[in-house]
C-alpha positions, 0 to 999 in steps of 0.5 A: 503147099503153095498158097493160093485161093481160086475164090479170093482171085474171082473176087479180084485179089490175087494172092500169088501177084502180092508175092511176086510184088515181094521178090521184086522188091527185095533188091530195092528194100536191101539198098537201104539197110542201114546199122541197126536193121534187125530183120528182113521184108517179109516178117511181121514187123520191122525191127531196128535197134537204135544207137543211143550211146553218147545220148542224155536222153533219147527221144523218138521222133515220128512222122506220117503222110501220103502223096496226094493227088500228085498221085493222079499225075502220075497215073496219067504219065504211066510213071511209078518211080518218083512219087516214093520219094515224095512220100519218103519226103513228106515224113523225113523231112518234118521228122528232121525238123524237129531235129532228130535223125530219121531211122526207119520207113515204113510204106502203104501201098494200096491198089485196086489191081496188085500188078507186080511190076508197078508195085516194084516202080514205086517202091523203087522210088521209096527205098531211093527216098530212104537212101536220100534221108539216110534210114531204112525201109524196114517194112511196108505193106501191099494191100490189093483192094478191087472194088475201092480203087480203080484197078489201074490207081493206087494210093501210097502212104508212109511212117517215118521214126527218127531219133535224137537227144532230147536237149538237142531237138528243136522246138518254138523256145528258141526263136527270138526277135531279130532271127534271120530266116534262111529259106532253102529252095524247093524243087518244085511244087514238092507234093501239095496243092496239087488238087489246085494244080490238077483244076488250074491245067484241066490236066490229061494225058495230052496236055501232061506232054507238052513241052513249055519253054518257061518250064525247059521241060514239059509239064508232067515232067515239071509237076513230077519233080520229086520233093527234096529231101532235106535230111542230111542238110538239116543234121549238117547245119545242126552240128555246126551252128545253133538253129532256132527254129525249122519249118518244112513249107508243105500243104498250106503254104507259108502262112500255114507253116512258118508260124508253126515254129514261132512262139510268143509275140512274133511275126516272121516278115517275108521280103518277097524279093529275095523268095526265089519264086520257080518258073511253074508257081508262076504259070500256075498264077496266071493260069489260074488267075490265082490271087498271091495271098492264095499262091504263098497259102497253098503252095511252096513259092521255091522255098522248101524250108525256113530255117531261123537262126541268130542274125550273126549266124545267117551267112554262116548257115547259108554257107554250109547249106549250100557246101551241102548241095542246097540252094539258100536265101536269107528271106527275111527275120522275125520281128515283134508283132502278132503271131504269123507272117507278113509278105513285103 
């Protein structure tokens, strides 16, 4: 017998759209089976049997975190299959910075109306994230919550594990004084400051539409550029040369993020000439009247991810990042002082 229940669907949840949510995900879910994928959608758990041959010492690396109130852009444009990816991102990319190779996704997705359709978009979008990243989308869960959110919003979550051999992971020890910063491009505004973004524009439907020649494109297009991901870059760089040190530039900007991977008595100095500062942070600033040191604590700026390296190494790094589809600047080095950043 099929399930279904009158009362739970006059309550607002409808069991039966959660199941077509299912079937239309399937095709998308089935993009990102990898090696060691052990189970399909549907099940109880997600299961992975992880290659560990040739490691000393395997050690799992977990990430977690949401898109934000990016979120509300997208509500706006009626567009669902961008922010998955911000969501793949905003986990791989920091499970990558530790230096281990993420394996598999899972996704939240909370709605107040299950519309099967819009469930599909966004999962699109997180199953084109895990292809980006490299692992598979073992899971996930559709939860349909009338009530709590507004039946046309939803929110979306994620948790990545990744994997790699303990004496090759990356942690502060191996940053030192004289390290050259290599700062790898953004996208755009990835997937954070955007309750600043949202108050600086008055966003709406309207004005996410026009077309701005400083941007070449309009607005809501610019603000739902998805994060980049990083991944397959980063793992690059690491079979090639020694990296020090990776910091993934999200929420806080980088006065919150770069002195998260020094240790001791450093200072990571910035030259603000070299940081390749995108068209839509500058609209931001002067929207908003926003001071700089609040533009470089909140936001990316157009540079993703600092990576340290030795001095001797910084072109070489620059070099592969770029043969692997990035764009990369050195930005600046690490000096003696207190811990923190400084902006030259």
């Amino acid at each position: 017998m099929e399930s279904f229940s009158k009362s739970y669907k006059d309550a607002g949840v409808d069991v039966t759209a959660g199941y077509k949510s299912v079937e239309l995900i399937k095709s998308h879910v089935a993009r990102t089976i990898i090696p060691g994928v052990m189970s399909s959608i549907g099940g109880f758990g997600g299961m992975f049997a992880p290659d560990v041959k040739g490691m000393k010492e395997p050690v799992l690396v977990s990430g977690t975190d949401g898109v934000g109130t990016k979120l509300k852009i997208a509500f706006l444009m009626n567009k669902h299959d961008t922010v998955g990816i911000d969501c793949v991102a905003m986990c791989a990319n920091d499970v990558a910075c530790s230096g281990a190779k993420p394996l598999f996704f899972l996704d939240y997705v909370a709605v107040g109306k299950n519309v099967p359709e819009v469930v599909e978009q966004i999962v699109k979008g997180v199953a084109e994230g895990c292809i980006q990243a490299g692992c598979a989308l073992v899971g996930g869960e559709t939860a349909e919550m009338p009530g709590f959110y507004p039946i046309d919003e939803y929110d979306l979550a994620g948790f990545c594990v990744g994997m790699g051999d303990k004496e090759k992971l990356i942690d502060c020890s191996k940053i030192k004084e004289g390290d050259a910063l290599i700062g790898v491009e953004s996208s755009g505004v990835h997937s954070n400051g955007f309750s600043l973004v949202r108050k600086v524009f008055n966003v709406n439907s309207r004005n996410l539409t026009v077309y701005i020649d400083e941007l070449g494109q309009t607005l809501g297009e610019s603000l739902l550029t998805p994060t980049r991901i990083y991944v397959k870059p980063i793992l690059e760089l690491m079979n090639k040369i020694d990296v020090h040190a990776i910091s993934h530039i999200t929420g806080g900007g980088f006065y919150e993020n770069i002195p998260r991977m020094i240790e001791g008595d450093l200072v990571a100095s910035i030259e603000k000439s070299k940081v390749p500062v995108k068209p839509i942070f500058n609209l931001i600033q002067r929207n908003g009247a926003i001071p700089e040191r609040d533009m470089y604590n909140t936001f990316n700026m157009g540079i993703g991810l600092c990576i340290a390296v030795a001095p001797d190494k910084a072109d070489e790094a620059v070099r592969i990042l770029e043969a692997s589809g990035e764009k990369a600047h050195i930005i600046g080095e690490m000096k003696k002082g207190e811990k923190g950043i400084e902006l030259c």
